[in-house]
Structure formats: structure tokens, C-alpha cells
C-alpha positions in Angstrom: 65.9 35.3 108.6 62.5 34.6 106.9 62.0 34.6 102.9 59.4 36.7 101.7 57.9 36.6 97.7 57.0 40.0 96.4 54.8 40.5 92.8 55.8 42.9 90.2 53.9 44.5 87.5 55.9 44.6 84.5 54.6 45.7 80.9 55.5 42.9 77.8 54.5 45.0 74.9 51.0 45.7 75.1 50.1 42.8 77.6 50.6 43.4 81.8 52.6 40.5 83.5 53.1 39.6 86.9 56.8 38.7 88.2 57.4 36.8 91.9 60.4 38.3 93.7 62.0 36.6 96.5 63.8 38.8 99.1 65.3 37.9 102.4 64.3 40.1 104.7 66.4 41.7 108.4 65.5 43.8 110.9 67.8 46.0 109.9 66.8 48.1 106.3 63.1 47.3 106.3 61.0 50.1 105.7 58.1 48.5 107.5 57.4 45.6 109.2 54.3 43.5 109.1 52.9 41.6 112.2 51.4 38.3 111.9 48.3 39.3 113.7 47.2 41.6 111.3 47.3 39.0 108.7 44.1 37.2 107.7 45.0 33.8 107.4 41.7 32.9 105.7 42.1 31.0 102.7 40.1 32.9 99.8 40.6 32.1 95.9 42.8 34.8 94.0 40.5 37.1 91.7 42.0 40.2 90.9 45.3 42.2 91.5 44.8 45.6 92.8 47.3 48.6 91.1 47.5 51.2 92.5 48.1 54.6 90.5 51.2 56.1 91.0 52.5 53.8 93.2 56.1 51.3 92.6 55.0 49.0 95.0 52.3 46.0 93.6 50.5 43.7 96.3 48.7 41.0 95.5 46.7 38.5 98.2 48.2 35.3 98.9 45.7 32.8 100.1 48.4 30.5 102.1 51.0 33.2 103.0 51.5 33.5 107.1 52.8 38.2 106.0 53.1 39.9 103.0 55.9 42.4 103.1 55.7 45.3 101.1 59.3 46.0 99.2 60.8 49.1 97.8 61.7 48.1 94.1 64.0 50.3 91.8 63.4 49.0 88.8 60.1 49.0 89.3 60.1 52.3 88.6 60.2 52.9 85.5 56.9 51.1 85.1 54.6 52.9 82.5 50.8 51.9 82.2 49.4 52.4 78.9 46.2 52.6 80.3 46.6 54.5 84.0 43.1 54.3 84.7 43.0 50.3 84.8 43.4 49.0 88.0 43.1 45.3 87.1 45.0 42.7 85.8 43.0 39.7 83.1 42.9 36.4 84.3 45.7 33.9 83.3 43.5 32.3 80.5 42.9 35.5 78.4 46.5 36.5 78.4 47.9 34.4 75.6 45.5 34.0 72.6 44.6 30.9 71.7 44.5 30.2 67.6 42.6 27.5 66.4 44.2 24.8 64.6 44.2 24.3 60.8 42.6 21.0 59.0 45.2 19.5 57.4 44.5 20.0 53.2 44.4 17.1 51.0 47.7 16.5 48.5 48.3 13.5 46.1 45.7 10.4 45.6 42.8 10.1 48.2 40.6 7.5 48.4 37.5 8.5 49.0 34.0 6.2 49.1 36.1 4.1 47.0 37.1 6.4 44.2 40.3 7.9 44.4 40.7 11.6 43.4 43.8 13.7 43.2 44.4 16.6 45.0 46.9 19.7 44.5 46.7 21.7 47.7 43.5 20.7 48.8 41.6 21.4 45.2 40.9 19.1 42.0 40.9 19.8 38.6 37.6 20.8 37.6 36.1 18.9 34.8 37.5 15.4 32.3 40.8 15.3 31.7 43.9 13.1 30.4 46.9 14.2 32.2 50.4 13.2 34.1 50.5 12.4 37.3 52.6 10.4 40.2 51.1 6.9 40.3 48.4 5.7 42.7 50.6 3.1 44.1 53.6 5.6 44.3 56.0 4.2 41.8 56.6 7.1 39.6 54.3 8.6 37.1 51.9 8.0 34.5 48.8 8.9 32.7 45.5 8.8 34.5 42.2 9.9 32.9 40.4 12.0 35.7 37.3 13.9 35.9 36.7 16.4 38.8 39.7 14.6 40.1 38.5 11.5 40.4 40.3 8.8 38.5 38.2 6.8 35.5 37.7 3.0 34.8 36.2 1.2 32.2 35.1 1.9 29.3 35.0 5.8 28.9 34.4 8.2 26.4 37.3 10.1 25.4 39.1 13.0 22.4 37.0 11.4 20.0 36.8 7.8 20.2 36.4 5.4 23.4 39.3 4.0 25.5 39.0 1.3 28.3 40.8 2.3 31.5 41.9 -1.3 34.0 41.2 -0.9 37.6 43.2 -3.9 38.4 46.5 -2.2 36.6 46.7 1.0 38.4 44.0 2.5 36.3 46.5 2.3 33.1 44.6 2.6 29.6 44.3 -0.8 27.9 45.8 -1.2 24.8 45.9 -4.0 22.2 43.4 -5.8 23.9 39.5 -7.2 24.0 38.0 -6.8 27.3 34.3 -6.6 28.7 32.7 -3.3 29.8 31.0 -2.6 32.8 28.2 -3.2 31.2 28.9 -6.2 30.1 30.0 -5.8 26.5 33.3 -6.5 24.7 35.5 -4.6 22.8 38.4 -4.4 21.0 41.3 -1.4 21.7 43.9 -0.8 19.5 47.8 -0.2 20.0 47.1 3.4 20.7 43.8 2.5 23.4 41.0 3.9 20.8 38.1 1.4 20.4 38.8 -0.8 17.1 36.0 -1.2 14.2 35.5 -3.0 10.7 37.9 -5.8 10.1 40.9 -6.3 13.0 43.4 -9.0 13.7 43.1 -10.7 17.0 44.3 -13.5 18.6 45.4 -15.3 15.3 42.2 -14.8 13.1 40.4 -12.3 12.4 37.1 -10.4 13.1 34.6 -8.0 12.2 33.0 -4.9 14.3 30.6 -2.6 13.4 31.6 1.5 13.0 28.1 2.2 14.9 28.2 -0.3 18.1 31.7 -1.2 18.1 30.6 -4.7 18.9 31.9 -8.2 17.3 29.7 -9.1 14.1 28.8 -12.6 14.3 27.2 -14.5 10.8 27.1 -12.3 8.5 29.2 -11.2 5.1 30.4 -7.4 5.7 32.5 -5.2 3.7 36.0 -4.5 5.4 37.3 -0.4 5.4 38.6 -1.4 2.0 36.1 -2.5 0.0 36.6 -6.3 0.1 33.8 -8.9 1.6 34.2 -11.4 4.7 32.1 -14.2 5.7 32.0 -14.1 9.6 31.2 -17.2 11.8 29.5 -17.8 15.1 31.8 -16.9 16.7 33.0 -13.6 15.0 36.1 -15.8 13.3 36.7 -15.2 9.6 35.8 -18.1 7.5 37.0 -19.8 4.8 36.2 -23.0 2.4 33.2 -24.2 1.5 30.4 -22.3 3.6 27.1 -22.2 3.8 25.4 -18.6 3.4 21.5 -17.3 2.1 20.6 -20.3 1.3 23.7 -21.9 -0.7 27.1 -22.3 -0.2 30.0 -20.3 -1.1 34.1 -20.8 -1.5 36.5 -18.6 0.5 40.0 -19.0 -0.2 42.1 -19.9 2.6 44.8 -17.2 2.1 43.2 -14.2 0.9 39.7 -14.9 2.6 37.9 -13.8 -0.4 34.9 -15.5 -2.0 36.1 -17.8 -4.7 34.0 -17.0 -8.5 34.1 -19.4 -11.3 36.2 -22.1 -10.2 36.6 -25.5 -9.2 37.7 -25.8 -5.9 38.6 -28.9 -3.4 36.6 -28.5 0.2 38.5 -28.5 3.4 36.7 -32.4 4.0 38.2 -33.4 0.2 35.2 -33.4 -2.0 35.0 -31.1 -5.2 32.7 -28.0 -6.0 32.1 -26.2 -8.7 31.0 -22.1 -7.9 29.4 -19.8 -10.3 30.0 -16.2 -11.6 28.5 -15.6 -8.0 29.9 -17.5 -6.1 27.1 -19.7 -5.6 27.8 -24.0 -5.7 26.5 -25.0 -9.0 24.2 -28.2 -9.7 22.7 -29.7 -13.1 24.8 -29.5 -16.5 27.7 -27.1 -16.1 30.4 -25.9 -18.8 33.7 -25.9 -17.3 37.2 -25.8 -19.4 35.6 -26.3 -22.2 33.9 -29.8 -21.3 30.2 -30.2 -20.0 30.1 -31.9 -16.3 26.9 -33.0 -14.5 26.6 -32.3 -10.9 24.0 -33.9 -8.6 21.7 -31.7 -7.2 21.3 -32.9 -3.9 25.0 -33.8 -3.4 26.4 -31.1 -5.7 29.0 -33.2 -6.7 30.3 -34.4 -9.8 28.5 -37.5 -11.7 31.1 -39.7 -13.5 29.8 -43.3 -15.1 26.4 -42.5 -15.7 23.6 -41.3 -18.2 21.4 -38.7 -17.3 18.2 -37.2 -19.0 18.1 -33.4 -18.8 15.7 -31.2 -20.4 14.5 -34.4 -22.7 18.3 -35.0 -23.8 20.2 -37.9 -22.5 23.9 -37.3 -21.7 26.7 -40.2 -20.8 29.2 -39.1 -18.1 32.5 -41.0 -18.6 34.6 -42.1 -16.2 36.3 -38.0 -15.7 32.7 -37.0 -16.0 32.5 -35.9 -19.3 29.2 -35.5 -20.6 28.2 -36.6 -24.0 24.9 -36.1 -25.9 23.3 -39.1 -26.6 21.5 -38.1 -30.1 17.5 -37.6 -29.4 17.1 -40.2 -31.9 19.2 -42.6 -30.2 17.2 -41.6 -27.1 13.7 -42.2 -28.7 14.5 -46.1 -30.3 15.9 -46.7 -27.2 12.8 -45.4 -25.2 10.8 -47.8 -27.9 13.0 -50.6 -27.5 12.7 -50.9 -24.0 9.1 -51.9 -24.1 9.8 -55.1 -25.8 7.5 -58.0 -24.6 4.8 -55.5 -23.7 1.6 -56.9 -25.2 0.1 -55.3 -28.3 -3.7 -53.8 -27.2 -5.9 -51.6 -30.1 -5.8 -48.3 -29.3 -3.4 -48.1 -26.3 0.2 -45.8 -26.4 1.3 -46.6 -22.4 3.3 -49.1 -21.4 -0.1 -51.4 -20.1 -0.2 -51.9 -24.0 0.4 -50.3 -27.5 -0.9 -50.4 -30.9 1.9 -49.4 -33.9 0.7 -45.9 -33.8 0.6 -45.8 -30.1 4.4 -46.9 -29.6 5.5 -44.1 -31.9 3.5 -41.4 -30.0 4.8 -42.6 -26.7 8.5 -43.0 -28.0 8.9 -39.8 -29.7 6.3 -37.7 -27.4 4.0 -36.7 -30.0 1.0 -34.9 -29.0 -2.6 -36.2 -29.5 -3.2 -34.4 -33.2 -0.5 -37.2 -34.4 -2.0 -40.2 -32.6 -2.9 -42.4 -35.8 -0.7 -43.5 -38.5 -2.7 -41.2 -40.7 -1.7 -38.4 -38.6 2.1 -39.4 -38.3 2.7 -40.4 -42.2 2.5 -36.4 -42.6 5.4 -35.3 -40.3 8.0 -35.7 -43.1 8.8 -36.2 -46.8 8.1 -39.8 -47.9 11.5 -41.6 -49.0 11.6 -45.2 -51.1 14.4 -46.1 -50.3 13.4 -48.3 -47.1 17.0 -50.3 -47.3 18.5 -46.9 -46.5 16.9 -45.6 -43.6 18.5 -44.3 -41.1 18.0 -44.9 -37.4 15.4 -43.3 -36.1 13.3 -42.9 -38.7 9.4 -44.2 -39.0 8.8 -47.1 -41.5 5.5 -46.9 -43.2 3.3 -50.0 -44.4 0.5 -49.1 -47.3 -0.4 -46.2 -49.8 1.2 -42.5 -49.1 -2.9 -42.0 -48.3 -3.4 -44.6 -46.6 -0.8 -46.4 -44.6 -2.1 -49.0 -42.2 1.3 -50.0 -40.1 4.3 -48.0 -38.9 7.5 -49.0 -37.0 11.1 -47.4 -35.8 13.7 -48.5 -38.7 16.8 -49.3 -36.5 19.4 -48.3 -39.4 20.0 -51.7 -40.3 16.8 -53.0 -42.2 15.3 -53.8 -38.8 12.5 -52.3 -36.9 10.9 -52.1 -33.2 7.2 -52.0 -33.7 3.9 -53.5 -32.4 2.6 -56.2 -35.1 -0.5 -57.1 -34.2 -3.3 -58.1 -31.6 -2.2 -61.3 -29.5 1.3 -60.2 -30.2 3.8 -58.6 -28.4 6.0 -55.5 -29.1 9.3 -56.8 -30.9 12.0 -56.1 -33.5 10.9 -57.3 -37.0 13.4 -57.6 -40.2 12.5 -55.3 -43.3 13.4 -58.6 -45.4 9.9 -60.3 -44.1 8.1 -57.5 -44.2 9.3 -54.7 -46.2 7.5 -51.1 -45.8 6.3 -49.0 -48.5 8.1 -45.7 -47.7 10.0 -43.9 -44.7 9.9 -39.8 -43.5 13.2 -38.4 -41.3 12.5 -37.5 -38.1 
């Protein structure tokens, strides 16, 4: 008994198929028999399968069979061709359509060239936007600020106002915090992320930026957001005690921060100031509380234990530097009374040498038109009294006309004056040598 494979043609909706049948075939009940002999046993490639019309039975060439036995098939009959006039089957590689297969579209964060954008079934949100989104790193979600999709960092402009976005913290906005740019600059952000300006508290002091650049003002007095002025250090810090500014120096209390007007105020090294209506550190003869105070003007501080001349007056500071007014007359005998021992030379009022005449012009500071004792008799009312004449006052010697000696009475019926050539300048008693009248200076 010898096995024998048949083909069938069988229609699969619209495509043809071909079906191997295996049949055992006898002598007996075979319509036909094939002979080996009239089999070509040459091995040829399989091209096409012959149909033929109208026909149940379907052979096709078999390269390595030895027969091919033809078989009557049934259910082969009912075989319909849609198209009865084809005769040929397609090769194996057309009769299954092939569809090509889809790129896979992008979803979630993608990094791409280093940026990461987000993607919603393969597209990104067109244009800038601040919106909600599942993290980068995959825990949960959050706020990102993206534009075109791509996810911003830095400093970026934003609704308004400028916010700073961390790479290093998942691209989270920055708040309550001053950070550098990617250009380099810093800036302060707020507890809501918006870039901070005028005066702000940071870090335990405070500073100052400017509404146009948003940068850290550094020496200089500004105006805060309301109305109040600051003095700003080197290093952006607020400042406060004494400070120098525009060419002075200035008081800024420690609590308020505020520049410090008429007062008298201790420095943060211990010394004492005294600051003007504005502001400024005050020098010279200053009222304050009622008293007058001298304060050096070099050192600016208070002078206590001293005299000093101002403005042709001389003052005495006491020990709490009070100054008093030492009277101008006071002032003037004691100016004379310090050239004692100067020699006596005609016509000279410096201290190389004095006449009378010349001692009084240089005391009191009399111009040249009362240089002679002529001149100087007519400065004042003549008194006869001598024995009363007060300090201060000039003691003449001779006629009202014609006086031809004068000296300083020092209210006690002595004088300071110059006597004579090959004398000296010395006090003289009004009991030796009594004047003729006197004038009140």
C-alpha cells in the first residue's frame, strides 16, 4: 500500500488556498493508475499551479515525488472560482498582506538633547505655560513651567513678574530664596516665587533692590515702598549708627533704622555726636538743651576744660562742656597783658615792640584811622573819674586835645601799658601816675 499527497483548491473568502491530502491508495477503487515511467523525475522549482476550468480534480508538480495520482474528491466539488478565467494561483509571499509597523508615540517626560519636554499622545502643548503635571522623577505631581513642552529653568519671565525655576529640585519654582541667574546675576524671590524689589528681609538684615533691575542696591540711601529712607552698605546690609555718607556722617538708630535729627547720640565704638536738623554731625559752637557746647572740628567731639576763641569771642568749656563767654573786654586786657616784658619801640603795635598807642590798637583790633592816641581819645565820652574805671577801659594822660599817653585801666586803679623808650610793657598803678580822663569801650 503506497501513500499518495493530493492538493486541493479551496476558496478563504476572497483569497485561493491550497490544501495537501493524503490518501492511501489499492488496486482496487482507483480510477486510474499512474506508472512510474511516465513520471519525470527531474527536479524543477515549483512556479505556478495549473486550474483547470470546470474540472474537481487540482494537480500541482512535485519536484521530489516518484507518481502523482489524480483523486476523485467530493467536496471538492462545490468549489466556486470568483474569477473562472484565472488559471493561476499567487505565490506564497503575496497571500497574506504585510502591514507595516507603527513608531511607538511619545507619552510623559522625554528627555531630549538634554531638555526634557512632555508629551500627551505624541503632541506638546504649544506655546508657555504654568500647568500640573506627574513629576519628572515619577513621584506624583506638581507644577512645571513649560513652553512648547519643554520644561523651564532659571530665571524666567512669567504672568507678570519673574520667577526662578531649580534644575537641581525637579524643576520646582524657588521660593523664599536669593539665588544667581544663568546669567550670573542674583535675585531675591518671595514666598509666592515673584522676583522681590524695594526694601526685603533676608537672612537676618535687611536689603534694598531696585523696581527697574531687580538687583541688590549697594551704598547708597533709597526710599523704601513706604516712604521711609535707608542707608545701604557694601554689601547691600542696612546700616545703622554713626555712618559716613556725601561727605559727612549721619546717625541711624539701631531699631527703627531711621536717620537720627537733632539729637545727641552715643556711637556704636562709645564716643558722642551731636546731629543737626539734617542729620549731618555737627562741629564749632552748638546749642543743645538749652546750654552752648563746643565740638572739635576735626574730631567732632565734645571739648570740656578748655577756652576757645570763636568768631573774636573767647568761650571757657567747663568740665561737662559748658561754654561760657568770656566778656570781649576781658578778652582784650588779657590779649594786652600777655605781652608783658615786650620791649617798648616808637611807632611799633606787634609783638617785636609797642608804643602806648600801638598796644591798644593791637589789643582791641583797631584799624589804622585810630593808630595814635589822638585818634583813639575820640572813640568814647571822656570820664574824670579815673578811680572808677572799669576794666577795660582806656586811661588817658594830658589835655582832652591833646593827650600824649594811654593805657588799659584793669578796674582796680591799675593799668597795662607801654611807658616809655628803654622800657618794657608792664602794669603801672594809677597812684604814681594818675591819668587825666578815661572813655568806655
Amino acid at each position: 500500500m503506497d501513500t499518495k499527497k493530493h492538493y486541493k483548491l479551496y476558496k478563504d473568502g476572497k483569497k485561493w488556498c491550497v490544501m495537501t491530502i493524503a490518501a492511501v491508495a489499492s488496486v482496487i477503487g482507483l480510477a486510474t493508475t499512474a506508472n512510474a515511467d511516465d513520471t519525470d523525475t527531474t527536479t524543477s522549482p515549483v512556479q505556478t499551479a495549473q486550474v483547470a476550468d470546470n474540472s474537481n480534480v487540482v494537480e500541482l508538480p512535485q519536484s521530489n515525488a516518484e507518481s502523482v495520482q489524480t483523486i476523485s474528491n467530493p467536496a471538492s466539488q462545490n468549489i466556486e472560482n470568483e474569477n473562472s478565467n484565472s488559471s493561476f494561483i499567487p505565490d506564497d509571499k503575496s497571500t497574506t498582506p504585510v502591514q507595516p509597523q507603527s513608531a511607538q508615540e511619545k507619552t510623559g517626560w522625554v528627555n531630549e538633547n538634554n531638555n526634557w519636554t512632555y508629551y500627551n499622545n505624541g503632541q506638546v502643548t504649544n506655546g508657555r505655560d504654568y500647568t500640573y503635571l506627574p513629576t519628572i522623577n515619577g513621584e506624583g505631581h506638581s507644577w512645571y513651567l513649560v513652553d512648547n513642552g519643554v520644561v523651564q529653568s532659571g530665571v524666567q519671565q512669567w504672568a507678570g513678574s519673574y520667577y526662578d525655576f531649580d534644575a537641581n529640585n525637579n524643576y520646582q519654582r524657588v521660593d523664599n530664596n536669593y539665588v544667581q541667574s544663568q546669567w550670573g546675576d542674583w535675585y531675591l524671590f518671595g514666598n509666592d516665587g515673584r522676583i522681590q524689589t524695594g526694601v526685603q528681609q533676608w537672612a537676618g538684615t535687611y536689603y534694598y533692590f531696585d523696581p527697574t533691575t531687580y538687583l541688590r542696591v549697594d551704598n547708597d540711601y533709597r526710599q523704601s515702598q513706604w516712604g521711609d529712607w535707608y542707608l545701604f552698605g557694601n554689601d547691600g546690609r542696612i546700616l545703622t549708627g554713626v555712618q559716613q555718607w556725601a561727605g559727612s556722617y549721619y546717625y541711624f538708630d539701631p531699631t527703627t533704622y531711621l536717620r537720627v535729627d537733632n539729637d545727641y547720640r552715643q556711637s556704636q565704638w562709645g564716643d558722642w555726636y551731636l546731629f543737626g536738623n539734617d542729620g549731618r554731625i555737627l562741629s564749632g559752637l552748638q546749642n543743645w538743651k538749652g546750654q552752648t557746647y563746643y565740638f572739635d572740628p576735626s574730631t567732632f567731639k565734645k571739648v570740656v576744660n578748655s577756652d576757645v576763641t570763636v568768631n573774636g569771642t573767647k568761650y571757657h568749656l567747663d568740665n561737662d562742656g559748658i561754654a561760657k563767654a568770656v566778656s570781649n573786654v576781658d578778652a582784650k586786657v588779657d590779649k594786652a597783658l600777655s605781652q608783658r616784658g615786650v620791649p617798648y619801640v616808637w611807632g611799633g603795635n606787634t609783638p617785636a615792640g609797642f608804643d602806648c598807642s600801638g598796644l591798644v590798637q593791637w589789643a582791641y583790633g583797631l584799624g589804622s584811622s585810630y593808630r595814635t592816641t589822638y585818634q583813639q581819645a575820640t572813640l568814647g565820652a571822656h570820664k574824670r573819674d579815673v578811680i572808677n574805671a572799669p576794666k577795660g577801659s582806656l586811661l588817658f594822660f594830658g589835655s582832652d586835645g591833646a593827650p600824649y599817653h594811654v593805657a588799659i585801666s584793669l578796674g582796680d586803679g591799675s593799668y597795662v601799658h607801654a611807658p616809655e623808650p628803654g622800657d618794657v610793657v608792664k602794669i603801672g598803678y594809677s597812684k604814681y601816675f594818675t591819668p587825666s580822663f578815661y572813655i568806655t569801650m
